[in-house]
C-alpha positions in Angstrom: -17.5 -14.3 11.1 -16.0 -16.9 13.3 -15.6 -15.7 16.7 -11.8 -14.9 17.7 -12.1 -17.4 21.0 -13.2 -20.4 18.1 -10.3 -19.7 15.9 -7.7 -22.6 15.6 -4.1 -22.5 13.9 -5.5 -24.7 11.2 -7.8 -21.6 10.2 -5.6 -19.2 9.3 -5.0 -20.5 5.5 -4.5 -17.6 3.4 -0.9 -15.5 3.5 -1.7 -12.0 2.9 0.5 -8.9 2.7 0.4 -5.6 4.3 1.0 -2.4 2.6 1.2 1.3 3.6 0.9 4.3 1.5 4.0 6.9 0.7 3.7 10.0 -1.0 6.6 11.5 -3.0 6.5 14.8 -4.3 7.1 15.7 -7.5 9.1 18.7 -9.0 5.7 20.4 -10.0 4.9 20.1 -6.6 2.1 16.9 -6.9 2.4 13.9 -5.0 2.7 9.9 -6.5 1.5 6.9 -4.3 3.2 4.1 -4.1 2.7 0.9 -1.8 5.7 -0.5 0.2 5.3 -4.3 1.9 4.9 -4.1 5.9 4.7 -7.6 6.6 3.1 -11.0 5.1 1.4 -13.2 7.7 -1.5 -15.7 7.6 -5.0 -14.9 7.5 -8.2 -16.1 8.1 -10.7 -14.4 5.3 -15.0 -13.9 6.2 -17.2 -12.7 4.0 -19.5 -10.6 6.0 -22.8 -11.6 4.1 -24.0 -12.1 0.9 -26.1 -8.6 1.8 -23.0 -6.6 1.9 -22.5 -6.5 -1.5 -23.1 -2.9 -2.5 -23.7 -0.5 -5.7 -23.8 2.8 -6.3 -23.4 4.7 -9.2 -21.6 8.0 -9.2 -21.4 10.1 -12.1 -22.1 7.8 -15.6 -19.6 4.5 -13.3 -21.5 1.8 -11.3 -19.1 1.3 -8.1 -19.7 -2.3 -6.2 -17.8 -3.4 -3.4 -17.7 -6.7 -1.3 -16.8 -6.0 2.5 -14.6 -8.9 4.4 -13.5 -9.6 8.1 -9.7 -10.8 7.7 -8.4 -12.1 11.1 -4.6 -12.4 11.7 -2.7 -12.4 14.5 -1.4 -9.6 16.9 2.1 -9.7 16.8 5.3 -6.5 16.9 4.9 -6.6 12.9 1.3 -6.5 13.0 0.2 -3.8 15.7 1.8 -0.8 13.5 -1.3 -1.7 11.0 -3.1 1.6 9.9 -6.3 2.0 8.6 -5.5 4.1 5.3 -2.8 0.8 4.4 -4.2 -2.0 1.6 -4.2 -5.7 2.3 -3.4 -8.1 -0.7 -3.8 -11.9 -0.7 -0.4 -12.9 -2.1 -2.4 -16.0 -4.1 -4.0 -13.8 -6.4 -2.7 -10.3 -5.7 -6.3 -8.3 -5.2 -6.3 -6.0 -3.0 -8.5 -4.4 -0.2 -9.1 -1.3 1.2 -9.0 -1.6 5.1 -12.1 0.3 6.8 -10.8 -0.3 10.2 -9.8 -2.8 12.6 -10.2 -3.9 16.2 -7.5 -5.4 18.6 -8.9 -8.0 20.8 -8.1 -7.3 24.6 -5.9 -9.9 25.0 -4.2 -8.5 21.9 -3.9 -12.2 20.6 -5.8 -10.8 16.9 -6.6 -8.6 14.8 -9.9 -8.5 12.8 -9.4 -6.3 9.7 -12.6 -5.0 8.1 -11.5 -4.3 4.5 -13.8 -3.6 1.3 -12.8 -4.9 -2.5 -13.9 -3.3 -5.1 -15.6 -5.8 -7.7 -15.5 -5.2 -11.4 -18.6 -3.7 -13.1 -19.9 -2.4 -16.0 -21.0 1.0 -17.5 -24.7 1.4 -16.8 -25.8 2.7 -19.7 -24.2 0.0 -21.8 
């Protein structure tokens, strides 16, 4: 992870797009999801490390996730983010699950700590 004072314009080079959650409720009384576009900025993208790549398997599924740092900066559109909303890279559309994030004091960035899940395959075949 690069730290925030190193960052240059140059190194935010991925446009990603943040999403929040709404929830309609049906006429039988359940709810639907749907994501709704915040905001698309530029991004810088860290992989946290190569150890971070997890697995578990719950029930008879294998689950593996890859966790990232994504720094973008602070800005009126950006400090609403949440930490239930989903980032997608607008290159290739996946999309990540945000853990949390942290303002720096200066409120200059925001490093989002986001997990994607990575496909996988039936353990037992």
């Amino acid at each position: 992870m690069a730290f925030i004072s190193n960052i240059k314009a140059g190194d935010f080079n991925l446009r990603v797009i943040l999403k929040n959650k709404t929830f309609t409720q049906s006429d039988f009384g359940g709810f639907s999801e749907s994501l709704n576009t915040v905001t698309t900025v530029w991004a810088n993208k860290n992989v946290k490390s190569l150890r971070d790549v997890k697995e578990k398997v719950e029930g008879e599924e294998r689950e593996s996730y890859a966790r990232f740092v994504f720094t973008i900066r602070y800005s009126s559109e950006t400090k609403v983010i949440k930490s239930n909303w989903i980032l997608e890279e607008a290159s290739s559309n996946d999309q990540y699950e945000i853990l949390g994030f942290v303002v720096d004091p200066r409120k200059e960035f925001i490093e989002i700590f986001a997990k994607e899940y990575l496909p996988t395959q039936n353990p037992n075949g």
